[in-house]
DRENBATOR-629616 format. One line per 4 residues: for each residue x, y, z of C-alpha. Coordinates in steps of 0.05 Angstrom, whole numbers, plus 5000, padded with zeros to 4 digits. Each point is the difference from the previous one (the first is absolute). Layout:
BEGIN
X/Y/Z | ... $
END
This chain:
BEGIN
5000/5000/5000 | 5027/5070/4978 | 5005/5048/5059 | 4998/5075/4996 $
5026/5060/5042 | 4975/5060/5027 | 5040/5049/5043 | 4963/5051/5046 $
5030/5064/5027 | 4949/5007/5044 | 4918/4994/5012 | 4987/5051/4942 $
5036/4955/4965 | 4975/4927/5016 | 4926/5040/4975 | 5025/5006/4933 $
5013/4918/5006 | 4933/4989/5021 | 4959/5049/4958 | 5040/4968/4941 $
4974/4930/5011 | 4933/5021/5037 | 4988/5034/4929 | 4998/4927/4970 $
4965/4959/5053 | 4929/4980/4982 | 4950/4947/5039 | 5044/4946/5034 $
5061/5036/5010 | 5049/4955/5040 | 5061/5033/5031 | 5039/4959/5045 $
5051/5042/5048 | 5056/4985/5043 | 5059/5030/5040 | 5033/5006/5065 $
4957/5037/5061 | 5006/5069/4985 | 5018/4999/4922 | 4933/5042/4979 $
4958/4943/4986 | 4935/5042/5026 | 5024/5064/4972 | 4998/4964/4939 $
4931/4979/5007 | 4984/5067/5022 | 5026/5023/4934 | 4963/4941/4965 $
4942/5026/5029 | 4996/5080/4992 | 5025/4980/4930 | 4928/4964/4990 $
4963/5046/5028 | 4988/4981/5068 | 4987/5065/5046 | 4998/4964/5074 $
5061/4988/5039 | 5032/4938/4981 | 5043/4963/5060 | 5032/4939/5011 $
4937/4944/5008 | 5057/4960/5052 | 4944/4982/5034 | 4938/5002/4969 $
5040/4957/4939 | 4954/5033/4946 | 4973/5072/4982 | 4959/5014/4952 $
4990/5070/4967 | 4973/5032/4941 | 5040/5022/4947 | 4981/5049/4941 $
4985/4947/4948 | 5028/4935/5038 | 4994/4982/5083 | 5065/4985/5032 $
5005/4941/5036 | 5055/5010/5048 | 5034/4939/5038 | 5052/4989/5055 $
5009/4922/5007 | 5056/5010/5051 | 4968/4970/5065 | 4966/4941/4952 $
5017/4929/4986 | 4984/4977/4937 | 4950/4960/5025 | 4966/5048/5029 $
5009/5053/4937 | 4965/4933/4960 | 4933/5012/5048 | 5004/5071/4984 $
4968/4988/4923 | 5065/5042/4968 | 4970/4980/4936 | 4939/5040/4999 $
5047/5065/5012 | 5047/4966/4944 | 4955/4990/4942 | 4955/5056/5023 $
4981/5064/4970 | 5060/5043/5030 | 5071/5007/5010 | 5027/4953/5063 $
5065/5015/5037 | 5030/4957/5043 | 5056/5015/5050 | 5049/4949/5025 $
4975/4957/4936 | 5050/4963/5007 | 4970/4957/5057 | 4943/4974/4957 $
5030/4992/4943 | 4979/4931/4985 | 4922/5037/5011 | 5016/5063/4946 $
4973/4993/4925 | 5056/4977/4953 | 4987/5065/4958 | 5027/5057/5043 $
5045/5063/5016 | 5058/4988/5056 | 5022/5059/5028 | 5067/4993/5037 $
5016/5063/5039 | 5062/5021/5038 | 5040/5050/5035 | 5045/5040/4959 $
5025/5043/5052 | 4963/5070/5030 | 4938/5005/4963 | 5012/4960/4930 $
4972/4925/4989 | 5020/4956/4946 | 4937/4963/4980 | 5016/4930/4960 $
4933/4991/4950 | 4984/4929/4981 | 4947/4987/4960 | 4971/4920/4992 $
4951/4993/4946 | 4957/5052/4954 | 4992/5049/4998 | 5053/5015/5050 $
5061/4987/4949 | 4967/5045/4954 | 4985/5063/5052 | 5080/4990/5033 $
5028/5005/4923 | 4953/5063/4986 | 5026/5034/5064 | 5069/4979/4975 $
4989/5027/4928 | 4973/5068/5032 | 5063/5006/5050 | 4968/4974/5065 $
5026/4949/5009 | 5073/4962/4988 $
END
């Protein structure tokens, strides 16, 4: 699987990454996203999520494992799987968010992974020292591969 790059300066910055690929997303939207505690995983989402429209405050769903907002065109399914087992992500129905009509992000994907669609976006985000984040893009499936080369050909990407 090709893997593609994305360096961020700082939060003004990891916006432009997100409104780039939230400008492609359409009904069952997978993105799957991982890092170290602290990397910017929910200011990512948070990005993810202003880019789509959403006007509430978006936090990290730790707790309540999924939140559910409405988005311009698309709701945002947001996800935090870090306190789950698998098995008890499995008795969560993940699918209906998955196939559903909106765009699902899941952080600390990673966990689940044997529970995520096979067609999806991994996000891989870490430090890059102050306020910059390299963010590793790995797309699995349509039309992923398609939307990671167009943000490529337009200079978003490397």
């Amino acid at each position: 699987m090709s893997s593609y790059e994305y360096i961020a300066a700082d939060l003004t910055e990891t916006g432009k990454l997100a409104a780039g690929l939230a400008s492609l997303f359409g009904p069952g939207t997978v993105l799957a996203l991982d890092g170290d505690l602290g990397a910017g995983k929910t200011a990512f989402s948070q990005a993810v999520a202003r880019s789509l429209g959403v006007s509430d405050v978006v936090n990290s769903p730790t707790f309540t494992i999924i939140k559910e907002y409405e988005g311009a065109e698309l709701p945002f399914y947001h996800m935090d799987v870090y306190r789950l087992s698998a098995d008890e992500a499995d008795e969560l129905g993940l699918d209906d968010y998955f196939y559903g009509e909106g765009v699902t992000l899941i952080e600390w994907a990673s966990l689940v992974e044997e529970l995520l669609p096979p067609e999806r976006l991994s996000v891989y985000i870490e430090h890059g020292g102050g306020d910059s984040r390299r963010f590793r893009l790995t797309p699995a499936g349509e039309p992923y591969s398609q939307w990671c080369m167009q943000l490529k050909e337009n200079g978003l990407l490397r």
